[in-house]
N, C-alpha and C positions, 0 to 999 in steps of 0.2 A: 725589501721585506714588507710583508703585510698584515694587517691584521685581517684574520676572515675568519667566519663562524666553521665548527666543522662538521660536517655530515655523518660521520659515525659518531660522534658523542653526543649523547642526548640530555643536554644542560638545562638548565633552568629556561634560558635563553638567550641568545646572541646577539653580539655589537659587534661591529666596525669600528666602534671607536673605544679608546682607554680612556676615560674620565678619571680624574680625580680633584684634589680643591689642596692648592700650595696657599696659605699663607691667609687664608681667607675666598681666595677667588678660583671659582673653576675654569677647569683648562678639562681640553678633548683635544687626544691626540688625531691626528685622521691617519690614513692609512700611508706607510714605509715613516713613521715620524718616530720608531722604537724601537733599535734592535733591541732583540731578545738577550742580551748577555749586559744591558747597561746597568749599573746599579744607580740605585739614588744619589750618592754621591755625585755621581757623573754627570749626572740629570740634572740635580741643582745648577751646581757649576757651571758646562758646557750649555746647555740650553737656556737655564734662567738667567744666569749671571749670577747666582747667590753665592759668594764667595767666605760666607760667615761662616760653613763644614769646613773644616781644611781635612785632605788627608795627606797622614802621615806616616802610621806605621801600615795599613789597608790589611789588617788582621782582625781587626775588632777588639783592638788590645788597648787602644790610647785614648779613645775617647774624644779627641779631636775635633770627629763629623758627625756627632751626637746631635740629631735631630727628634722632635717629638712627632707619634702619627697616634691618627684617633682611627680605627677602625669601626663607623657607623654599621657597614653591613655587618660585618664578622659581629658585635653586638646583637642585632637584630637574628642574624641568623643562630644563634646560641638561645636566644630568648626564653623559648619554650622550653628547653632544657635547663637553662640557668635559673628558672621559676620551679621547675620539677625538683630539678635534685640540689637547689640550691648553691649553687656552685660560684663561685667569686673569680671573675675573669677584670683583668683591669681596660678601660677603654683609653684611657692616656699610658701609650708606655712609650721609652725614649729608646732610640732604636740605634746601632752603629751603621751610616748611608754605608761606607764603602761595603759593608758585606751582606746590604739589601738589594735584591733583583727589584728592579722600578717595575717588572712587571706583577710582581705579585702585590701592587698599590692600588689593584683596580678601586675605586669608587673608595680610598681611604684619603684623611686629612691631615698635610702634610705640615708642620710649622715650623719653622727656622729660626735661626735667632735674630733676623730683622724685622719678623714682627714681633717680637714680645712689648718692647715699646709702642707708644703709641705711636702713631703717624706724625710727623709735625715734631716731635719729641726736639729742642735745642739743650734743653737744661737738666741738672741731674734730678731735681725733685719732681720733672716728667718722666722720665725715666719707670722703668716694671721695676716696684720697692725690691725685687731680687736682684737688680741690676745696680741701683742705686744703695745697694747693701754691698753690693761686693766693691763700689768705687771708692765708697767710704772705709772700708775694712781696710781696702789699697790689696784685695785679694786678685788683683793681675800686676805683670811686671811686661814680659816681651807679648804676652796678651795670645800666645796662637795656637792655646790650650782652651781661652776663656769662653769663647762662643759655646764649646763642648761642656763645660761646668753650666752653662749659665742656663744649656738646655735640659742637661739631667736634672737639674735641680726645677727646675721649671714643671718639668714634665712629671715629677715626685710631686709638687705641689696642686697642679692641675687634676690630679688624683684625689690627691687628699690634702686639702688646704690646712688642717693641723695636723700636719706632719710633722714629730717631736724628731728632736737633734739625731737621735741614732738611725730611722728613717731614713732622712735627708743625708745624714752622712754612709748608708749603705747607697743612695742612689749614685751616688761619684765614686761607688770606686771599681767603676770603669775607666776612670778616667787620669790620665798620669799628668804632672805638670813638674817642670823641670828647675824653676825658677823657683818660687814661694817659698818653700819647703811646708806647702800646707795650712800652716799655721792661720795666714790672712781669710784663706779659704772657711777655714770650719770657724774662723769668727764671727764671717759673712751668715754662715750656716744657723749661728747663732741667734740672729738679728730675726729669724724668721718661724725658731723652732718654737712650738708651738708650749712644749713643757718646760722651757727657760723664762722664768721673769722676768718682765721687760725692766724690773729697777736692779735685775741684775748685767745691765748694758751696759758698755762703759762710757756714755757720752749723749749728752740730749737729743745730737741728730741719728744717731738710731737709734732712738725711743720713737722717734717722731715715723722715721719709718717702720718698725715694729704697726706703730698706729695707723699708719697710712695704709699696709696689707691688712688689719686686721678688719678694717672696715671694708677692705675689697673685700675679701673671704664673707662677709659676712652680708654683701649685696649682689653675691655670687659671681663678682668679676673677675673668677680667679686667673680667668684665663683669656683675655681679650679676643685675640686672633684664633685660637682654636678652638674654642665650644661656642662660640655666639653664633657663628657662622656652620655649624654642623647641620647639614641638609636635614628635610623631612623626610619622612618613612617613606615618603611615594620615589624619592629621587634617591633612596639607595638601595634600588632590588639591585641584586648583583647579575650580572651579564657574565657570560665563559666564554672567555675570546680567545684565539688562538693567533700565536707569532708563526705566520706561515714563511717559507721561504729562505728560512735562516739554517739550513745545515750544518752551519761550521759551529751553530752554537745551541743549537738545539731549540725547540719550539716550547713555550707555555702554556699551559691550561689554567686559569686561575679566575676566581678560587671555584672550587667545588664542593656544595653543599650536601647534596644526599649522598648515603654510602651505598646505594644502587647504584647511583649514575657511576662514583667513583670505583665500584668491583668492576662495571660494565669496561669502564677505560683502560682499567689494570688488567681485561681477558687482553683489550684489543692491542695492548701497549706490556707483555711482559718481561719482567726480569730487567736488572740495572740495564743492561746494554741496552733495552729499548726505549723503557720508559724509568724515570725516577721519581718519588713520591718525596716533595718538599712539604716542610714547614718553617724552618727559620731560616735553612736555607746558605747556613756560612759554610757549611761544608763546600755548598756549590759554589761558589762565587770562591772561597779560598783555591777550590781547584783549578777554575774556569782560569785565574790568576795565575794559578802555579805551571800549569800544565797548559796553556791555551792552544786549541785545535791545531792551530800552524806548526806545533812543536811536540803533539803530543804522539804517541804509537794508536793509541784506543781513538775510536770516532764515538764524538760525544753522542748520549742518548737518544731518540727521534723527539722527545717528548718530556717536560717535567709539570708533572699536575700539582698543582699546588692544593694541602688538602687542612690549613688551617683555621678554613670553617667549616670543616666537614663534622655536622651536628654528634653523627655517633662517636668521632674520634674525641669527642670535647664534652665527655661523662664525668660526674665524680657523685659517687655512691658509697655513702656510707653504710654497710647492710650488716647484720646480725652477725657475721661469722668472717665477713673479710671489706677491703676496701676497693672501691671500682674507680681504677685514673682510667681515663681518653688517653690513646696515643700519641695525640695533636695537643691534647691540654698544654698552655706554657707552662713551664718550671714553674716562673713567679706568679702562677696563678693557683698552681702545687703548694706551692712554699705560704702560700696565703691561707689558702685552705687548710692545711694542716697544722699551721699556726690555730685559726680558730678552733679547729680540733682539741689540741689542745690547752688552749686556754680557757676553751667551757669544760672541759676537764677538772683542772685548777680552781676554778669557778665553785664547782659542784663539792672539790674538797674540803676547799674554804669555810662555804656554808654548813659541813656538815650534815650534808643531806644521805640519807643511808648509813646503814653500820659500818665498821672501819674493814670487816672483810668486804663488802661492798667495793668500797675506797680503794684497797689493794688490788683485786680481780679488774679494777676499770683502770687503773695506771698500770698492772700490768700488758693487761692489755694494746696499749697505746707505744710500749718499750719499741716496738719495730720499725712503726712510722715516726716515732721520735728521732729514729738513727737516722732514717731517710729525710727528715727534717733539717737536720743538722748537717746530711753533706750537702743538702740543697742548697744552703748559706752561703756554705764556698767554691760553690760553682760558677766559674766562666765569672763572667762580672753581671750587673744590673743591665747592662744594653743584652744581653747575650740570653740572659736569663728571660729579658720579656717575649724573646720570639723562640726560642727554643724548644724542643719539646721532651716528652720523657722517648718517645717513639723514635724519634731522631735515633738519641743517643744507644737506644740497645741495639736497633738494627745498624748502625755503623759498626758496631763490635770492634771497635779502635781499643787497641790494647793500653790507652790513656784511660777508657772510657772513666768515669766516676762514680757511674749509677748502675751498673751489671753485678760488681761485686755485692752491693746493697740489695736489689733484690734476689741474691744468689741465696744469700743466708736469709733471706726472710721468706723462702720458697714462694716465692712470685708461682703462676701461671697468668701464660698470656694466648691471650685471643686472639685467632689472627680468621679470616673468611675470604672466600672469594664466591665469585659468581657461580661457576660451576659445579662446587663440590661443600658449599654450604660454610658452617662454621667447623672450627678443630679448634683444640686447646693444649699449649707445648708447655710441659713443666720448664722453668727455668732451666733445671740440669741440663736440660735438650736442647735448648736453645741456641749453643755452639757446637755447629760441626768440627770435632777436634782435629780433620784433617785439612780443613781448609782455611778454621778461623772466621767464620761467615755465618749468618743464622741459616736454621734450617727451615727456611720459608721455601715456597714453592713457587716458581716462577708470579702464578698468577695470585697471591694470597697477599692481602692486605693486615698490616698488625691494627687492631682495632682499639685490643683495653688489656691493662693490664690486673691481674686480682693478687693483691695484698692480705692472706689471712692473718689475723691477730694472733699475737703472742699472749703466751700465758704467766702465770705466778709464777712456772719452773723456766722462764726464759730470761737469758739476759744477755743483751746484744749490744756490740758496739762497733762505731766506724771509724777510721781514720783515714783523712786524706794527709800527703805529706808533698808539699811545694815547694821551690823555690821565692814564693810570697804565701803571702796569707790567702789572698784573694786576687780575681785577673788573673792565672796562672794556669797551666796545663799542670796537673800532677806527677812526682815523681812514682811514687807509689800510692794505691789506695787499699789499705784493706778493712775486711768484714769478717768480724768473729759472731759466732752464736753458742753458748752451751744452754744446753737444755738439761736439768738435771732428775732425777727419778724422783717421785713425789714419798714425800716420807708417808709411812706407815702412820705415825703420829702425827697427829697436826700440832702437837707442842715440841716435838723432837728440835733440835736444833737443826738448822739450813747450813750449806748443805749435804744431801748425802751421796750418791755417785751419780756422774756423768752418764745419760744416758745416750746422749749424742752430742757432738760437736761440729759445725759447720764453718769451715773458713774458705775465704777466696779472694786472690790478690791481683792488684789491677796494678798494672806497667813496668811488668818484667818479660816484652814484648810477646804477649800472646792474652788474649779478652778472658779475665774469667777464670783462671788458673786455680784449681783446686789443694791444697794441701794434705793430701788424703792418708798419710803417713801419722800425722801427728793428730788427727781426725781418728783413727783407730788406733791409735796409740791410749787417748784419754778416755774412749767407751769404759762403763766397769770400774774405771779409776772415781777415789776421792779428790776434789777439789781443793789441795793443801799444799802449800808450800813448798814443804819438807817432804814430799812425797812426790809430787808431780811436777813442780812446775820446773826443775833443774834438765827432767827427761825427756819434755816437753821442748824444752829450749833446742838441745843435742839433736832430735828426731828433725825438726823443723831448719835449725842450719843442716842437715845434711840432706835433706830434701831440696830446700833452696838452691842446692850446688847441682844438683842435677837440673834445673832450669835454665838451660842456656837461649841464648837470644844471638843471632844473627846484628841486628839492628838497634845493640846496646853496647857500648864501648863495655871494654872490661872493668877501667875504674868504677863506673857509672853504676855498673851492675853489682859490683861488692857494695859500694852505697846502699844502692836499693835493697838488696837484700839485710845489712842492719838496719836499716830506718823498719820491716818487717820482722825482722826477730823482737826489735824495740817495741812494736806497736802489740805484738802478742805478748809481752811482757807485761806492760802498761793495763790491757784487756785484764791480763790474768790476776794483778793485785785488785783492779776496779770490780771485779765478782767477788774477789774475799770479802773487800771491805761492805758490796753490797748485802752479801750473805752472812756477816758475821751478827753473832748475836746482839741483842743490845746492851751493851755497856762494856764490850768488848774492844 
């Protein structure tokens, strides 16, 4: 296996070698030194000898091989866009190795948990005060979970040095430990969070460390081995190399920055079987696992381009009438962004700036992306969430999916281009072919951006995911309601008055996207009342449910699922009364 530039792709420019920087120090791979199918995991371990990642469950579930990487080019190459449209991309995110392709690390920095300490380190108050917090909380017992804690949490901080306790504790829960029960864990968490007083510690020696981070953070130490050593701008133009010679596991392109060059590749490379478009990439790597060449029917793709710094997939535009994500944007770069959204919201209501119908039209407004905020919380975990993308997830149309049924009811339109035939734009209804279950993309078309238009004063939307956990969890069912009601003639009339539309759509009752379209024209026309609707409502939609069969759902499974969805359109439907009821009602 080789690496070599290729002659039909017209990249920025080409190497022979794979660079990246493990631990502080750069390393160049030379050529046959990479199959294309290794992941980071492997890479650590078998090549470096860093046996501080264990893997254990190699799902991206445990949190185990929880490593941090700083991606300088992917930064740099966002730049000018992240300066335009303001957009918040994080540059430390903590990543799960086993379901990282090492090839998609060109010219990124890699940190483990034997550098977080210093060099030389014998004693505990040398020790990274994250390290020497969790010794002293006594937050490890058989220890073969800790390296993975000690990363995510590292890698939350190297982020953002006051990171308050609910931060720090959404960054582990990727991560499972089988021993503690926790407790030791989010004491450690304590020691470090930035909205706990330090005289509320329970003992002198974590005060002293409390003190010892606080002055790191404060002489920007936060992060020894992974921001000191981060190259200059001259030494991370990125290169597009290509793993030649590897069939049985398919070749890389990574990464690719214009969305010229990337339509150009997806003429030469179309449709799954030939070529695949990565970004986070655990789909591949879980397959590549499940299913490896030697065992499987399908011959893997010729090609996977990696396209998570591809500048147009990685938009976020807030404009007058809807909202503009990147395909490639991560989740938790979503989840950040809409956070700020709104929280200057909030912001603006606090102050009371503008009049209160003002006030209402702008939080109405916000009702849609709020839903979409809120299942972005419980998605996949913090390792999962920093490389993922929104694009990923609609074009897999995995009847798990989490985020299809979200923009079903929020009438997404999405963007998708290619070279030859320009741009098109698919309403979300369209976007599952009902016979196949698969988007309706065209061999050569690239999904670019997705548009979110804003909801109004007569919308009210809500989502539900329903797990076997809170978080870390594939969902059992997810659903997405929306009623939109007819605006009263009166603007003092009382709220509300009839149903003008209703939108539902349920995710994992094996098939992406499933529409309720029964009990969707059942409530047009209808008042939104209790004693009138919501009894007829129930009846229509269980016997809709029963016509939904699945192949690939045991039958207990699927009576579940199907009440956990009558219960969530239940739940919906008291949360609009109590929304719309009058005041003092």
């Amino acid at each position: 296996m080789t690496f070599r530039p290729c002659p039909s792709f017209s990249g920025p420019s080409s190497s022979d070698e794979f660079v990246y920087r493990l631990n502080g120090v750069r390393h160049a791979l030379p050529s046959n030194a990479l199959p294309a199918d290794r992941t980071l995991l492997q890479h650590l371990r078998d090549h470096h000898g860093l046996t501080g990642a264990k893997g254990v469950c190699l799902e991206g579930g445990c949190g185990a091989c929880t490593v941090m990487v700083v991606r300088p080019g992917y930064a740099a190459a966002i730049a000018a866009d992240a300066v335009e449209e303001d957009v918040k991309i994080p540059r430390c995110i903590s990543v799960a190795a086993c379901m990282t392709p090492m090839s998609t690390l060109q010219n990124c920095h890699i940190t483990t948990v034997e550098a977080v300490a210093p060099a030389g380190a014998t004693t505990a108050s040398q020790l990274h005060p994250l390290q020497e917090a969790m010794l002293l909380t006594h937050a490890s017992q058989c220890g073969y979970c800790t390296p993975g804690f000690v990363m995510a949490l590292y890698a939350q901080l190297c982020k953002e040095p006051t990171s308050t306790r609910e931060q720090l504790e959404r960054a582990i829960d990727g991560n499972l430990c089988r021993c503690t029960g926790y407790r030791p864990i989010l004491d450690a968490i304590r020691v470090l969070a930035a909205d706990v007083p330090a005289d509320n510690l329970a003992t002198d020696a974590l005060r002293r460390v409390r003190q010892r981070w606080v002055d790191m953070a404060a002489l920007g130490d936060t992060s020894r081995a992974a921001l000191s050593s981060i190259p200059a701008a001259t030494e991370t133009t990125i290169t597009t190399i290509s793993l030649a010679d590897a069939p049985e596991s398919g070749n890389w392109r990574a990464p690719i920055f214009d969305l010229e060059d990337l339509l150009h590749a997806r003429q030469q490379y179309p449709g799954p079987e030939s070529g695949i478009l990565a970004c986070g990439c655990s789909d591949i790597v879980y397959d590549q696992r499940v299913h490896p060449p030697s065992v499987s029917k399908t011959k893997p793709p010729r090609v996977y381009m990696s396209v998570a710094s591809t500048r147009a997939l990685n938009v976020w535009k807030v404009e007058a009438d809807r909202l503009v994500i990147g395909a490639a944007l991560p989740l938790e770069a979503i989840e950040i962004n809409l956070k700020a959204l709104l929280d200057d919201r909030n912001r603006r209501k606090n102050n009371k700036s503008g009049g209160d119908d003002a006030h209402r039209q702008a939080t109405a407004k916000l009702r849609g992306v709020r839903a979409l905020h809120t299942q972005l919380r419980f998605f996949g975990n913090a390792h999962i969430r920093a490389v993922a993308s929104v694009g990923g997830s609609l074009v897999s149309c995995a009847h798990l999916g989490d985020l299809l049924p979200v923009f079903m009811v929020l009438d997404a339109t999405l963007v998708v281009r290619s070279e030859q035939h320009g741009e098109r734009r698919i309403p979300i209804a369209d976007w599952v072919n009902p016979e196949t279950g698969r988007p309706t993309l065209e061999p050569t078309e690239v999904l670019v951006a997705i548009h979110v238009p804003w909801t109004t004063a007569d919308d009210y939307v809500e989502v539900r995911k329903q797990g076997r956990r809170r978080v870390d969890t594939t969902s059992l069912t997810v659903t997405a309601f929306r009623v939109t009601f007819e605006p009263p003639g009166d603007a003092s009339a009382p709220r509300p008055v009839r149903v003008r539309r209703l939108i539902s759509c349920i995710g994992g009752l094996g098939k992406p996207g499933l529409r309720a379209c029964a009990i969707e024209a059942l409530c047009v026309g209808k008042e939104w009342r209790r004693e009138t609707l919501l009894n007829a409502a129930i009846d229509v939609l269980r016997s809709e449910l029963a016509t939904m069969q699945s192949d690939r759902l045991p039958a207990g499974l699927l009576q579940y699922q199907r009440a956990l969805v009558l219960g969530s359109f239940f739940k919906f439907f008291l949360s609009v009364l109590d929304a719309t009821a009058p005041v003092g009602q």
